[in-house]
C-alpha positions as CSV (number, residue, x, y, z in Angstrom):
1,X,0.0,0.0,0.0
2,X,3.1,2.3,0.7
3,X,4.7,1.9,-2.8
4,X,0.8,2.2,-4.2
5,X,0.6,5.9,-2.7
6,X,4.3,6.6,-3.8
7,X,3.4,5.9,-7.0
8,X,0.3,8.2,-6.7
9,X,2.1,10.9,-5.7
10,X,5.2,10.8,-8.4
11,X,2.4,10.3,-11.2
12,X,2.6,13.5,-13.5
13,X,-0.2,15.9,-13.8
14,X,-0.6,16.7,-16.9
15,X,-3.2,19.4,-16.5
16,X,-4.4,21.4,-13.6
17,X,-6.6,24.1,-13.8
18,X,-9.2,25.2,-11.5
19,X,-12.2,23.4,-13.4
20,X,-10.0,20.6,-15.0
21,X,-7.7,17.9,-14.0
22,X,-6.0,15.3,-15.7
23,X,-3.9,13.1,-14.2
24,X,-1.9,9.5,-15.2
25,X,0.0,7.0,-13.5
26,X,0.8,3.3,-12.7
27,X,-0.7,1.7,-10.1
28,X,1.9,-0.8,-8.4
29,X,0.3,-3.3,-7.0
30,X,-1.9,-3.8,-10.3
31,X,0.5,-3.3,-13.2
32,X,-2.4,-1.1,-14.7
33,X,-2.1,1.8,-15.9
34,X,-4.7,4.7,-15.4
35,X,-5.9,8.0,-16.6
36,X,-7.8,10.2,-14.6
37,X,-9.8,13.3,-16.7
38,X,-11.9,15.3,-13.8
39,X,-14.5,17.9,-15.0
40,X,-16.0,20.9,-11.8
41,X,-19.3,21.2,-12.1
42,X,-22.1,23.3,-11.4
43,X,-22.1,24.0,-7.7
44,X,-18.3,24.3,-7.7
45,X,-18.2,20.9,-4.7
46,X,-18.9,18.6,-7.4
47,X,-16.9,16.8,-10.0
48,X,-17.5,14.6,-13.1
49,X,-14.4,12.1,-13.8
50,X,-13.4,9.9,-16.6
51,X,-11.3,7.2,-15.5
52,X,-9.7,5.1,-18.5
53,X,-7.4,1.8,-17.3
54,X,-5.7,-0.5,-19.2
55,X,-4.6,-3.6,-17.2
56,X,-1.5,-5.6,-16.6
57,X,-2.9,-7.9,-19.3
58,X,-3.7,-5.1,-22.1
59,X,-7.3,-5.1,-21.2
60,X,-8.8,-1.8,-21.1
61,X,-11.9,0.1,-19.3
62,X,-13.6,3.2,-19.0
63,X,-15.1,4.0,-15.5
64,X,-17.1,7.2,-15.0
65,X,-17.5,8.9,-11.3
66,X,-19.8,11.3,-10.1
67,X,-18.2,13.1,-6.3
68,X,-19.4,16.0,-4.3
69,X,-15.8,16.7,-3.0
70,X,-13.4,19.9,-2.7
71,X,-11.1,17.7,-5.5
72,X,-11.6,14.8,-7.3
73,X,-10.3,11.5,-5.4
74,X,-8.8,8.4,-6.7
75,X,-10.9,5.3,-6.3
76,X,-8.6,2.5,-8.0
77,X,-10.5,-0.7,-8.9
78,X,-9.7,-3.8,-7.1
79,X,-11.2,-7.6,-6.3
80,X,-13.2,-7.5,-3.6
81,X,-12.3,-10.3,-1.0
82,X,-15.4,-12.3,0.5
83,X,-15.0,-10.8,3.2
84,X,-15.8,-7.3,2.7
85,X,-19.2,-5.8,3.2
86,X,-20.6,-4.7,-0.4
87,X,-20.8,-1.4,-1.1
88,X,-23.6,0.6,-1.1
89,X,-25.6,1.0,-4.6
90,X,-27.9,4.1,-5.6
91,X,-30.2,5.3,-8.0
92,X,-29.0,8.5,-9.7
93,X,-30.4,10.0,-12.8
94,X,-27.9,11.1,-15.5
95,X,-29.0,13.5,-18.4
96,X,-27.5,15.2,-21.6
97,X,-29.1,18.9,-22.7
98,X,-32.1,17.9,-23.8
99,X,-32.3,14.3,-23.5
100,X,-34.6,12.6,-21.1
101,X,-32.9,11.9,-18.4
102,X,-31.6,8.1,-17.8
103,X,-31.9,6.7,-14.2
104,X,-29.6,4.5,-13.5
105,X,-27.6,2.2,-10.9
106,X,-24.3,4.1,-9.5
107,X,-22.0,2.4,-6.2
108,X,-21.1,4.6,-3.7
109,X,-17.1,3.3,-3.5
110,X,-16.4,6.5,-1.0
111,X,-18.7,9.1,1.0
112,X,-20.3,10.9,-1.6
113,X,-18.3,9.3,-4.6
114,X,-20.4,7.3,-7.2
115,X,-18.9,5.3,-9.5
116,X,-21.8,3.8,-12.6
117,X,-21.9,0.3,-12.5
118,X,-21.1,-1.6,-15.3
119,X,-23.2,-3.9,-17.2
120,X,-24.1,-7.1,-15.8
121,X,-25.2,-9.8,-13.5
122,X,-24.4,-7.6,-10.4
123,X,-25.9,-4.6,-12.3
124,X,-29.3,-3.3,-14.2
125,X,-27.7,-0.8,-15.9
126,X,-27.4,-2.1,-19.7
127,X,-25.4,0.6,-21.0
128,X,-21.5,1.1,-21.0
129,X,-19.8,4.0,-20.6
130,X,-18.9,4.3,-23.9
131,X,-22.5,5.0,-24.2
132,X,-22.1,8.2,-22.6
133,X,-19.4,9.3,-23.9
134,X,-21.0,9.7,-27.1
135,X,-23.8,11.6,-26.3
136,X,-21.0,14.0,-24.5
137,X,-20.0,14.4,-27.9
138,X,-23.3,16.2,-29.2
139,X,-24.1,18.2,-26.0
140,X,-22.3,20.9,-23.8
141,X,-23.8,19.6,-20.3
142,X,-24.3,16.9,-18.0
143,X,-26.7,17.1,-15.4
144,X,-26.8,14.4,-12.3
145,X,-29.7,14.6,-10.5
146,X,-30.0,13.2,-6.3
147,X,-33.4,13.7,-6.4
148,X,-36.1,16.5,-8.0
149,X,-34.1,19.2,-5.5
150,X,-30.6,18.1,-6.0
151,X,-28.6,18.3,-8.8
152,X,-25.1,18.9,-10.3
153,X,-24.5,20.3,-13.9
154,X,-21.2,19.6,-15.9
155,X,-19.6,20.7,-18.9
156,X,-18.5,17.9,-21.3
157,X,-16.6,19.6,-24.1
158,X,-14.0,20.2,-21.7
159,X,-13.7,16.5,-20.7
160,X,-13.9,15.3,-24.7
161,X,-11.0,17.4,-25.4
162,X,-8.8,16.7,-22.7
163,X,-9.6,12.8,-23.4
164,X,-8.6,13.1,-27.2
165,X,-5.4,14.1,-26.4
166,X,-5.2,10.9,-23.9
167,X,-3.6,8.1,-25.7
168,X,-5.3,6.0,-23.3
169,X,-8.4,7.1,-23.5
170,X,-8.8,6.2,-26.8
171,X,-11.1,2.8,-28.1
């Protein structure tokens, strides 16, 4: 665990700015590589984040996190042992401009840090986060929405152009 968080601290940041952060590095323990592209959204305690991993193996993924923090987090994927409790799952509802919004199945990895959950047996979502990303591709804005109160607004042209230039990143 040491060496992991040495290694997360001597990854390079490729771009900071106040509303955007990219950041890339080599988790340790894994042999993956990761790509995190972070997106502040609308109220400023909220980020959007693209995470892209390719593992040890060549495989790669696309993970996409929702997080009411002061600065994006890292969450890296791992195997959950039987023994750990599962983690907590929620219904959020994710929408682009226009579109009707899509209500869907996120995990709460962290307080207040959602991460979709992929397609499958241990999931009802049906869509991959490739999905997603295309639609980013036509719009300017994400919305997440808690509930009919609550609800966080991002802007995905930023996020598309900072993932282009991610070698990673890319299908």
């Amino acid at each position: 665990m040491r060496r992991f968080f040495w290694m997360l601290l001597a990854c390079a940041a490729m771009a900071q700015t106040p509303n955007l952060s990219v950041t890339s590095g080599v988790a340790s323990s894994m042999g993956a590589e990761w790509t995190r592209i972070s997106v502040r959204g609308e109220p400023q305690n909220a980020w959007l984040t693209l995470q892209c991993l390719k593992t040890a193996e060549g495989a790669k993924q696309a993970d996409l996190f929702f997080e009411t923090a002061a600065s994006p987090a890292f969450w890296m994927p791992h195997d959950r042992a039987a023994t750990e409790p599962p983690l907590h799952s929620v219904r959020l509802s994710l929408t682009f401009d226009a579109y009707k919004p899509l209500r869907r199945e996120w995990i709460e990895v962290r307080d207040n840090q959602f991460l979709y959950a992929r397609p499958g047996l241990h999931s009802s979502n049906t869509e991959p986060v490739a999905f997603y990303v295309k639609f980013m591709g036509s719009t300017t804005t994400a919305t997440v929405f808690k509930d009919r109160d609550t609800s966080w607004s991002f802007p995905t042209q930023p996020l598309l152009k900072a993932m282009a230039a991610q070698p990673l990143c890319q299908p």
